[in-house]
N, C-alpha and C positions, 0 to 999 in steps of 0.2 A: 301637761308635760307630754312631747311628742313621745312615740317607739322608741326613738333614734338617744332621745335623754334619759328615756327607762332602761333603757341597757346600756348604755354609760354608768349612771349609778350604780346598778347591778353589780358589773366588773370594778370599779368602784368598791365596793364593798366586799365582792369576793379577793380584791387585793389587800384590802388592810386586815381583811380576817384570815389571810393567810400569813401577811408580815407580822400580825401579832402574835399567831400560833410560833412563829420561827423564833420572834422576839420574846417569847416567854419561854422557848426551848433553851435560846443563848442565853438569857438569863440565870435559869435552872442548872444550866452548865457553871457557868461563871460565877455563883452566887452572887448576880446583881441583881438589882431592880432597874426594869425601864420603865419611864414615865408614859402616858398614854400621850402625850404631846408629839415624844419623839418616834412613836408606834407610827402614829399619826401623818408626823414630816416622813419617816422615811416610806409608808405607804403612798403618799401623794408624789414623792420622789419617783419612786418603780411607777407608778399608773402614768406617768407622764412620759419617763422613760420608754415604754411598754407603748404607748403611742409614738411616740419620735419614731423607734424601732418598723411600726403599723406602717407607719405614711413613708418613711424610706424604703421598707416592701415595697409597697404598694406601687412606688414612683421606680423601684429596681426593676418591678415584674412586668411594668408597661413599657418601660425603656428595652426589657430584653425579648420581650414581646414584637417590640417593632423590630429591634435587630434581625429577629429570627423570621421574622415577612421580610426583611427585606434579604437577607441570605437566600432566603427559598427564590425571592421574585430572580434574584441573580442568578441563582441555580437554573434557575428554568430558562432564562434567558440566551447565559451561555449555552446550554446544552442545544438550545434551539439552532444559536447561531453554529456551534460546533456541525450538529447535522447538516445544516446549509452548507458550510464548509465542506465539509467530506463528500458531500452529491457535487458541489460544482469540482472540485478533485477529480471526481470520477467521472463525470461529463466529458473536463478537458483531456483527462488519459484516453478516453477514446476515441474525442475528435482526433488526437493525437493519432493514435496507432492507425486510425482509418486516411488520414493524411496520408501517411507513411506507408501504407499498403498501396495507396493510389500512387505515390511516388515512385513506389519501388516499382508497380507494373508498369508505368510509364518509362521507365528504366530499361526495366525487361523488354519492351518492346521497342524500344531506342536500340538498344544492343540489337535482339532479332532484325532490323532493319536497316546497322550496319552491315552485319556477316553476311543480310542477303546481296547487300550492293557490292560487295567483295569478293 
């Protein structure tokens, strides 16, 4: 018997010794008797249970696992392109005003070179 089937049983055994302990509680309460049969079924019920539960973990934690790499990869991504954005913004703002500076002394000196021919 490998590791992996020793502690299967293990749990295993720590489940029906705990459904008996319950089922001898309701018992004691309800003055019934349970039969060890149905100790039995309803332990292998929960332990099966108790795995189904394990493996939809398990397939929850890898599934939100990836979401959350891939949110982060997006995160970074945008942000990356957000800053490229914003510097070519500012690039074109000031080829812009540096256009507009050149235009306007080309201006100013269009006007100076009317008023001197006048």
């Amino acid at each position: 018997m490998d590791e992996d089937e020793a502690q299967k049983q293990r749990l295993k055994a720590a489940v029906h010794y705990t459904v008996g302990r319950l089922c001898q509680d309701i018992a004691a309460d309800c003055e019934k008797q349970i039969t060890k049969q149905t100790i039995a079924a309803i332990a292998e019920t929960a332990f099966r249970q108790c795995d189904i539960f394990a493996k939809d973990l398990e397939a929850f934690e890898l599934t939100t696992l990836m979401k959350m790499f891939f949110f982060v990869l997006m995160y970074n991504y945008i942000q990356q392109k957000s800053e490229e954005l914003a510097l070519n913004n500012q690039e074109l703002k000031e080829k812009r005003k540096k256009n507009a500076a050149k235009r306007k002394s080309k201006d100013m000196e269009a006007e100076e070179e009317n008023e001197l021919e006048d």
